[in-house]
N, C-alpha and C positions, 0 to 999 in steps of 0.2 A: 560353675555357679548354677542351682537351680533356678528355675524362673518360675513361681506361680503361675499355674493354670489357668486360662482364658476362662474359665469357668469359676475359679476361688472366688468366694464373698466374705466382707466383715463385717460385721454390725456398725452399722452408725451411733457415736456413741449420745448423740440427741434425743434420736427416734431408733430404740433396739429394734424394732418391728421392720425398720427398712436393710434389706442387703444390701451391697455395694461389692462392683468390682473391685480386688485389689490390684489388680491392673490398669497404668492409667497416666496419662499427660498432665502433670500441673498445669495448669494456666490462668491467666487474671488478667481481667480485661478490665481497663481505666476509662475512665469519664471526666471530660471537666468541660463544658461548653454550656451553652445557653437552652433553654428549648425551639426546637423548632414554632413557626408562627404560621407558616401556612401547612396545611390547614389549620384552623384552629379545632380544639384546644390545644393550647400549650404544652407539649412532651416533648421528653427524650427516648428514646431507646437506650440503654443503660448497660443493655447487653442482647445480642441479637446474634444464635449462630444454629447452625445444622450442623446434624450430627449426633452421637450420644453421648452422653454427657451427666454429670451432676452436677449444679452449682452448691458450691460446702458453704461458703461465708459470703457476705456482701459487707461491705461498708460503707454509709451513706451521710453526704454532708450535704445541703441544700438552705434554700432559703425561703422558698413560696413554695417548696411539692404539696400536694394537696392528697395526692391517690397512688396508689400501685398499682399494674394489671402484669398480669402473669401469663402466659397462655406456652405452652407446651405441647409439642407432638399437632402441630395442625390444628387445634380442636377447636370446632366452631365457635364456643363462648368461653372466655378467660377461666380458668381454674379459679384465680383470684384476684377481685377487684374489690380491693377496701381501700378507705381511707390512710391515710399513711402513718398520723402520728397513732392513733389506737392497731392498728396492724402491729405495732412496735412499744404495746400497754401504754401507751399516754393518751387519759381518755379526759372526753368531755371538753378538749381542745383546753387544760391545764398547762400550766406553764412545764417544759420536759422535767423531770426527775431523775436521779438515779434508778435504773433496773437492770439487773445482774439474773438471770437464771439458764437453762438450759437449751434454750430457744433465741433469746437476742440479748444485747447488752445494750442500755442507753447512756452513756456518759456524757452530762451537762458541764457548761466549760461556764464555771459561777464564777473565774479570774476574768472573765472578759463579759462584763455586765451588761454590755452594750449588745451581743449577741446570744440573750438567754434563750432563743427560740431554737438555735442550732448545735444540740449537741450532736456527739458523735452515735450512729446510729448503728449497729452491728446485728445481723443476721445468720445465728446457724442451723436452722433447720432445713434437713437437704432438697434442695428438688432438681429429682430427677428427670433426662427428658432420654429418649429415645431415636427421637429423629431431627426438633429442634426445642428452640429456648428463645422465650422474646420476652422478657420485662422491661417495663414502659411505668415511665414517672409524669404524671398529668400536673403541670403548675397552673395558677393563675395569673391572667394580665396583671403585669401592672397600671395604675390608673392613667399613665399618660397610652398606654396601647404600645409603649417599648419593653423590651428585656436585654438590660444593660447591669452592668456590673455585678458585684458579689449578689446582690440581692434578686437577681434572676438569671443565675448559675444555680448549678446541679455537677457536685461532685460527686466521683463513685470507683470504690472498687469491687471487683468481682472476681472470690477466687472460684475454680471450676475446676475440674477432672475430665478430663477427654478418655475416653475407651474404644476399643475396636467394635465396631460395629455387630459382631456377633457376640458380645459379652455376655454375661447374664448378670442381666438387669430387673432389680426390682421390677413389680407389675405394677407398684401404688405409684399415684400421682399426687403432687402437693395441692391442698385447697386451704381457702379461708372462708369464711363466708360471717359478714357485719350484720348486727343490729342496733337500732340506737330508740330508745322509748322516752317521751318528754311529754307528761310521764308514764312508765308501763302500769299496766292492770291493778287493783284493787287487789288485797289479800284476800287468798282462798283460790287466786288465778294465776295463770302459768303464762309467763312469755316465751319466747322463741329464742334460742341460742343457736342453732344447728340441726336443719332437716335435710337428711340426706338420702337418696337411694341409691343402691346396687351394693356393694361389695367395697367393705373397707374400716380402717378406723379411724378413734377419737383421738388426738394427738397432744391436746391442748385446749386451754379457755385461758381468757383473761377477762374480768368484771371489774368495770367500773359503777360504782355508785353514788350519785348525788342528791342526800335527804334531800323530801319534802315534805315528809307525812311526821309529826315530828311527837305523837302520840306512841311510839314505842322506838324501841329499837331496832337500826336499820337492818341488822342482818335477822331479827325475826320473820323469813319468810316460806319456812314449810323446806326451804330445800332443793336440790335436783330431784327430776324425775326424768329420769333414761329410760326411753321405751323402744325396743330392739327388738329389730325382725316381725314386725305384726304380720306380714302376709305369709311368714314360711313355719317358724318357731319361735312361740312369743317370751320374749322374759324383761324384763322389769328391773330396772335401779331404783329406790326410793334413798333421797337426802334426808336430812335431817332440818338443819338451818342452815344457813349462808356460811358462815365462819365455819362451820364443824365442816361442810364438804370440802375447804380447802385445806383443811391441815390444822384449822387453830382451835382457842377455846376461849370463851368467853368474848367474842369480838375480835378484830382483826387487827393486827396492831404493824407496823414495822420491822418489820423483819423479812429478809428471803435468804430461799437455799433455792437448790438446783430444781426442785419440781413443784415445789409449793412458797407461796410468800404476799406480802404487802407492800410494793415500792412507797406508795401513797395512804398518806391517812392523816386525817382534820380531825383533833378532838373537842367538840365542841358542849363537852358535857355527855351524859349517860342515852340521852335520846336527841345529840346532835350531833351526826357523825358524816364525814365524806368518805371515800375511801378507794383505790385499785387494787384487788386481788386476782393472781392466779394461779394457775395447777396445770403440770407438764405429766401427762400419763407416760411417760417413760417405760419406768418398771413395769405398769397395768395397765395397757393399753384397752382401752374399751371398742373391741372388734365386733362387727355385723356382716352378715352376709346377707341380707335382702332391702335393709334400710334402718336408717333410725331416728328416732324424734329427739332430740338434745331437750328440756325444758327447765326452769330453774321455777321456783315458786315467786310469787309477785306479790309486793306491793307499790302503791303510788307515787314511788321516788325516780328520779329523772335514771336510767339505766343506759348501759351501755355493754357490749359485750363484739368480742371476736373470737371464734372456735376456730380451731385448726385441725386439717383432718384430711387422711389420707384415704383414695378411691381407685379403684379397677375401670379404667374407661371401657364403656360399653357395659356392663353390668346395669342390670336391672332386678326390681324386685316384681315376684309373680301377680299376676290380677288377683286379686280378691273380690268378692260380695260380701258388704258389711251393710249396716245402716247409714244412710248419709248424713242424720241427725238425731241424737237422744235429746229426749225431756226426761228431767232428773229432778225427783223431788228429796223435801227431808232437811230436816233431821225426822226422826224416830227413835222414841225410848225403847229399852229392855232389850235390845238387840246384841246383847251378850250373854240374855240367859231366851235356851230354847224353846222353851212354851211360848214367851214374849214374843221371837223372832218369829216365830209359826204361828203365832196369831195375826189374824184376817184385818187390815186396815181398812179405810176407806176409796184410798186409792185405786184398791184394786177391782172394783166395782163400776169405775169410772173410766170410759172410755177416752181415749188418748188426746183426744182433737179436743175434748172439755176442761183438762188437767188446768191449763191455763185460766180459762172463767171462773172455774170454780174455787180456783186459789189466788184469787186474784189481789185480795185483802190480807195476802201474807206475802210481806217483800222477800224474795231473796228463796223464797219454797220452790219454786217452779225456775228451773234455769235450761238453758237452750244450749247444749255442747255439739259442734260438728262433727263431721267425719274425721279422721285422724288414722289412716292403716287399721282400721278394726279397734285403735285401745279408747280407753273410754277410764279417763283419771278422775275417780269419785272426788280425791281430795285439794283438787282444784278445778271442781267443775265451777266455780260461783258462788260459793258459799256465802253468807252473810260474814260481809268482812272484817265485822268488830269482833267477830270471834274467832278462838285461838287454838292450836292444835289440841289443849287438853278437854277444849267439848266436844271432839271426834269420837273418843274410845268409848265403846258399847252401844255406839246408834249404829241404827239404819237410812237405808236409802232403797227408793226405789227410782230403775230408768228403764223408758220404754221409749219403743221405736217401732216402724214400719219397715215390712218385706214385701216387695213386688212379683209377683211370679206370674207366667203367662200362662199357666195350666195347672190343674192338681197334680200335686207330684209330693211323693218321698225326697226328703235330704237329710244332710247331716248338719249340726248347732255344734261351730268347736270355737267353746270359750278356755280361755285361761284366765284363771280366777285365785283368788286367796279367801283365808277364813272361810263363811258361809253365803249360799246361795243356793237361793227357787229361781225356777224358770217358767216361764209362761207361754205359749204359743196359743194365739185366739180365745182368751181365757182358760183354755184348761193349763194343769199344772204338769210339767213335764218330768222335773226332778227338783229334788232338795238334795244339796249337798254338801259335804264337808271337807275344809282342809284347813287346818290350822297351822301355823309357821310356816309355811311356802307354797310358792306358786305350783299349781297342776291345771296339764290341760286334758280335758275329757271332749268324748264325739257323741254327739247326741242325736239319736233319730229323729225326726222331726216330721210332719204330714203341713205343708202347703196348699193352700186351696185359690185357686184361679182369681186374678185380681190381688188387694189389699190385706197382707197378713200383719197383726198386732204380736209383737215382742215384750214381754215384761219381766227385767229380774230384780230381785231385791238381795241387795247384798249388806254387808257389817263389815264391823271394824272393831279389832280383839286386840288385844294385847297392848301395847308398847303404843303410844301416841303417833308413831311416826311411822308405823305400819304401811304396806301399801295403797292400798283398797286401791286395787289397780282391776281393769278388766279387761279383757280383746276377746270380739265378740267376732265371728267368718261364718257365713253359709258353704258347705259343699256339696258336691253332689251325691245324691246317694251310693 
């Protein structure tokens, strides 16, 4: 009989991106007790071993879990610590639902009415560990300060694979990481779904939504923007709307498959909608090697969301010098025909520290964007939020910032940009340039002068409404 190779790998068929030994001990560790009380909080350990390993499935039945924490290989702070019921798409603390896709199953037990908070919970997204494996279920007291019967119990199984110790084993490690906005940003702004550094990828989202803004519809939000590798090689995803990034059209409705779908949706009319969707990057995994900013486009409705995403422990992204904040004004007309765009505004006349005074009597002109790995998202900097992607195409903007230097010196200005852009360093004019349909990064010489340097570029937005107008802006050294 042949035996596989201590070295053979298969694809997991969840996450293609992770190898796995095909060599390997079944095993499944069970749960059924109460949580511990002292200390407090309230957990179990659920599974707790050394050694190498993958956990393939969990099954989870409980009654009060509140959180999961994950932690793997020693590592000083949990891979992952989310809340439990949205770790497993049941967001906004909704009563569970059916969900079926490539990453966990929830099955609601609606014959026993009495227990509609506890369906059956299933887990297949792998994680791997190396040297050990600890996930821990956090409940809450109950009000009298006891945990007695079914209702502070925590059942569980756990299947796992055991390997020899020299296997070869994936490098990636499993994460989550939660957000919850009550409610996120105004339209024309970006919330957080997943910022990550070092070395790894996207594996997964799930979006919950709960209108509150009830003046459009809820998935009009501009979209993902995925911004990748700002400090090494920069590039850029730009979404479109909510529904088109998952898979659908025209709104999100009921329905899932294996990588895209809607367990959850309230129809409450054309501009009254609830909703959970998500998207398993399976096939297309969205990989980074130095870091990356997950973002989804915002408006005022109560949001919810969980990424899921595999990392190289110890991996880091390089330092960079960027600006620590733009000021970002605009709109601008004619910024799709080039005389218009090459004609001299007033802002640039106007030094940086006044942009604010002098625009003071125009809301929503002058907005304040942080640091961000060098990118710098025209189309959700703040925009005045009554309006809609289709008064983006053929304006301009302009954004300026400050560079600190401790002497005169030569450097190099490497942006990565789209469409068109001038560059400014201490008012003179550096370059005008062009790219139309995709991103390119150029290295720009540049002269610093001791103290306080003024940055100014002015860039457009061509084509297709939902274009980038993305920027990432690095000093280096000459």
């Amino acid at each position: 009989m042949n035996t596989p190779s201590v070295n053979a790998t298969m694809q997991d068929p969840a996450v293609p991106m992770i190898q796995l030994p095909v060599r390997f001990k079944s095993r499944r560790t069970n749960t059924a007790t109460v949580p511990r009380t002292d200390p407090e909080p309230y957990h179990v350990d659920i599974f707790d071993v050394e050694g190498c390993g993958c956990v393939r499935h969990i099954w989870f039945l409980f009654a009060e879990a509140r959180r999961i924490e994950i932690k793997v290989d020693g590592a000083e702070r949990p891979q992952v610590d989310v809340p439990l019921k949205p770790f497993f798409g049941i967001m906004h603390d909704w009563t569970p639902y059916f969900v079926d896709n490539a990453a966990y199953t929830v099955l609601p037990n609606y014959e026993t009415p009495q227990m509609p908070g506890n369906p059956g919970y299933n887990l297949w997204l792998p994680i791997p560990f190396a040297r050990s494996c600890r996930i821990r279920i956090y409940v809450e007291a109950p009000p009298d300060g006891r945990v007695t019967g079914l209702h502070g119990s925590v059942c569980t199984m756990v299947d796992w694979h055991e390997y020899e110790s020299d296997a070869a084993l994936t490098p990636y490690r499993f994460h989550a990481e939660h957000h919850r906005y009550t409610p996120a940003p105004p339209r024309n702004s970006a919330y957080q779904m997943a910022e990550v550094d070092g070395t790894g990828f996207i594996a997964g989202i799930v979006l919950g939504s709960r209108q509150r803004n009830y003046t459009d519809m809820i998935y009009h939000t501009g979209g993902m923007s995925i911004l990748i590798d700002g400090e090494s090689d920069p590039n850029a995803i730009r979404g479109t709307n909510m529904e088109d990034d998952f898979g659908f059209s025209w709104g999100f409705h009921l329905h899932q498959s294996r990588w895209n779908g809607s367990p959850y949706h309230k129809w409450g009319g054309r501009n009254d909608q609830d909703g959970v969707i998500y998207r398993f990057f399976g096939p297309d995994p969205i990989a980074f090697e130095s870091s990356i900013s997950f973002q989804c486009g915002s408006r005022d409705d109560d949001i919810e969301t969980v990424a899921y995403f595999y990392r190289i422990p110890d991996t880091r992204s390089p330092p960079i010098t960027t600006p620590d904040e733009w000021q970002v004004t605009g709109f601008y007309e004619n910024g799709d025909d080039l005389d218009g765009f090459n004609a001299t505004e007033d802002v640039e006349d106007i030094p940086l520290d006044q942009w604010g005074s002098r625009f003071a009597d125009r809301e929503h002109f002058i907005r304040t964007v942080p640091r961000n790995r060098g990118w710098l998202d025209l189309r959700f900097s703040g925009i005045d939020p009554k309006l809609t992607a289709s008064h983006f195409t053929g304006r301009s903007m302009y954004a300026g910032s400050t560079l600190d230097s401790g002497h005169d010196r030569q450097a190099v200005l490497r942006i990565c940009y789209d469409d068109w852009l001038k560059i400014w360093v201490n008012r003179e004019l550096v370059d005008s340039l062009r790219s139309e349909g995709r991103f390119e990064t150029v290295r720009l010489p540049i002269q610093l002068k001791e103290g306080r340097n003024e940055l100014l570029l002015k860039s457009n937005n061509l084509g297709h409404v939902w274009n980038p107008w993305i920027l990432n802006v690095a000093v280096e050294d000459a």
